[in-house]
C-alpha positions in Angstrom: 17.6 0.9 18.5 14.8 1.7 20.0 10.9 0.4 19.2 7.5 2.0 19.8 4.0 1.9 18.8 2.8 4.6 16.7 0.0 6.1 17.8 -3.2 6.1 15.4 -2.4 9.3 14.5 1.2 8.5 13.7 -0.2 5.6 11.3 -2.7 7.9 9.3 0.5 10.2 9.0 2.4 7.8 7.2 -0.4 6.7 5.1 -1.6 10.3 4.3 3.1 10.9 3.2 3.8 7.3 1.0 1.6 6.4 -1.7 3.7 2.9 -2.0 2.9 -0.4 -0.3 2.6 -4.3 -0.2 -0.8 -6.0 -0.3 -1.7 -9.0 0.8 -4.5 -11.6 0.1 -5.0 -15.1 0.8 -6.7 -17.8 -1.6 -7.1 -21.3 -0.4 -4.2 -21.1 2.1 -1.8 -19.7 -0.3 -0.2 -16.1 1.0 0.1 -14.0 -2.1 1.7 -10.4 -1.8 2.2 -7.3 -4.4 3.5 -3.8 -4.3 0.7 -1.3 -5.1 -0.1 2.4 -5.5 -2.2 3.6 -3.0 -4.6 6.6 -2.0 -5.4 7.3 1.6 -7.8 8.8 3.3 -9.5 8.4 6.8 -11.2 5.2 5.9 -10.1 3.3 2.8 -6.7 3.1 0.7 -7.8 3.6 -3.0 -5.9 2.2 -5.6 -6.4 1.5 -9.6 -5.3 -2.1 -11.4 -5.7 -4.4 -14.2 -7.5 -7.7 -13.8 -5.3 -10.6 -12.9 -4.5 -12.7 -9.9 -4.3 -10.3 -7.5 -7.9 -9.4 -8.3 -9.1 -12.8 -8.5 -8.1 -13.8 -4.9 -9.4 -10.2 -3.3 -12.3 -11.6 -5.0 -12.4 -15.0 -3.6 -11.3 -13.3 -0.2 -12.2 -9.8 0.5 -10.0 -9.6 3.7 -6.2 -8.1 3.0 -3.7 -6.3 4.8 -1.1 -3.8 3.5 2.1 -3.2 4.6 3.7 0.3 4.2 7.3 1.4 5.6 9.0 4.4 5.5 13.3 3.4 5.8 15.6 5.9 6.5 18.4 4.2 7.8 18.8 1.4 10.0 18.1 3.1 13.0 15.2 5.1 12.1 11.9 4.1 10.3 8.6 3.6 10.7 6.0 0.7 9.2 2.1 0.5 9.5 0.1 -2.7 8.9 -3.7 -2.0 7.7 -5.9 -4.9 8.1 -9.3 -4.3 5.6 -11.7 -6.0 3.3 -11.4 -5.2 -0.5 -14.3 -3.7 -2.2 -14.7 -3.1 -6.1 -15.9 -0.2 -7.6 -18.1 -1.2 -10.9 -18.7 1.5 -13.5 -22.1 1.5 -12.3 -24.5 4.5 -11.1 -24.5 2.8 -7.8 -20.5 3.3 -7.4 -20.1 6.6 -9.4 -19.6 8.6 -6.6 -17.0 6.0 -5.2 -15.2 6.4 -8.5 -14.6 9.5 -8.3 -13.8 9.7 -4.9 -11.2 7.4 -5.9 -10.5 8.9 -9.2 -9.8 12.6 -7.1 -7.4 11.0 -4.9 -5.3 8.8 -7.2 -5.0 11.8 -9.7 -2.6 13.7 -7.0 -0.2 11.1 -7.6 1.8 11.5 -10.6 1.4 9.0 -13.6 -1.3 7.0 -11.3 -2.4 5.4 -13.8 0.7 3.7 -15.5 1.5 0.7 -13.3 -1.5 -0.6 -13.6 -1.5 -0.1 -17.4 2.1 -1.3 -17.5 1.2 -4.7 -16.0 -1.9 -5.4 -18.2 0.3 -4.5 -20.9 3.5 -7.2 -20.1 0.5 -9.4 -19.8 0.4 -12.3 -22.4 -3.5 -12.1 -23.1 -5.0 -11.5 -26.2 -7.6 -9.6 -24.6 -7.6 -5.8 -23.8 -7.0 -5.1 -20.0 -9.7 -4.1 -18.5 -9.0 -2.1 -15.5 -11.2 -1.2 -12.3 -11.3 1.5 -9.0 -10.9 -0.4 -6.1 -10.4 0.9 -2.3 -9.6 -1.3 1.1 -11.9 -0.5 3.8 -9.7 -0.1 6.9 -11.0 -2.1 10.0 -7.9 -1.6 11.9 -4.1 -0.9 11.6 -0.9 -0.9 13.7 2.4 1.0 13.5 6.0 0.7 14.8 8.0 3.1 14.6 12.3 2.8 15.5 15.0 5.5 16.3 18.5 5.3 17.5 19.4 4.2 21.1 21.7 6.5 22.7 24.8 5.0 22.5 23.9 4.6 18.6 23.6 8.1 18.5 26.7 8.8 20.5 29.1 7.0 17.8 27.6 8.2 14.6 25.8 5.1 13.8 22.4 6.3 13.7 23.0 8.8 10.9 24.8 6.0 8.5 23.3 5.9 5.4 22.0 2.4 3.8 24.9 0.7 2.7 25.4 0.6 -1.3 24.7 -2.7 -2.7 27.9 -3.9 -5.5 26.7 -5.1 -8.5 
């Protein structure tokens, strides 16, 4: 197998194809990580959630990064790391054009709105979950990207599909 960088354009290619990824926040030297929906565009990853921990520490420590990986086989896939800072967006006047900046992108997705729903819902709270816009502004990210070697090429290996898990 073989390992490169991506090039920056390569990262914002992946981010612009896969709306799926891994966040990660830190509170009081604990590592805390969570799939997410995302957004992209050029300068911030949008996404849409229900208050809870996750919130709480991006909060208490605006700096995150997000994985996202793209996993064809084996021998061939591609992963970015985007390293940001976490900003809100209030349902306030000074945010409205944020929210539906954010509102715009998220609706591409299908059903963009249910996982965050879904989670406030298997929540045990009496209270109603009150949901919010958020985006990560992107400071910086990194990508590697790996294909077959030749000789994995040259004995079928690099077009083996993922192996089928027994249950």
């Amino acid at each position: 197998m073989i390992v490169r960088e991506m090039s920056d354009e390569e990262c914002r290619g992946l981010l612009a194809r896969v709306d799926f990824g891994r966040l990660a926040t830190v509170y009081q030297n604990q590592p805390y990580i969570v799939p997410i929906y995302f957004s992209y565009e050029p300068e911030h990853l949008y996404g849409f959630t229900t208050l809870g921990r996750k919130v709480a520490w991006m909060r208490a420590n605006p700096r995150v990064c997000v994985e996202v990986d793209d996993v064809l086989s084996h021998f061939h896939w591609s992963s970015v790391l985007v390293f940001g800072r976490y900003e809100e967006l209030p349902d306030t006047s000074a945010y409205r054009e944020a929210r539906i900046e954010a509102q715009i992108r998220l609706e591409k997705r299908v059903l963009w709105w249910q996982t965050a729903y879904a989670a406030g819902q298997a929540r045990s709270s009496v209270q109603p979950a009150d949901a919010l816009f958020y985006r990560i502004c992107i400071d910086e990210m990194t990508g590697r990207r790996a294909t077959p070697d030749p000789v994995e090429s040259a004995v079928g290996l690099s077009s083996a599909a993922r192996p089928v898990r027994e249950k």
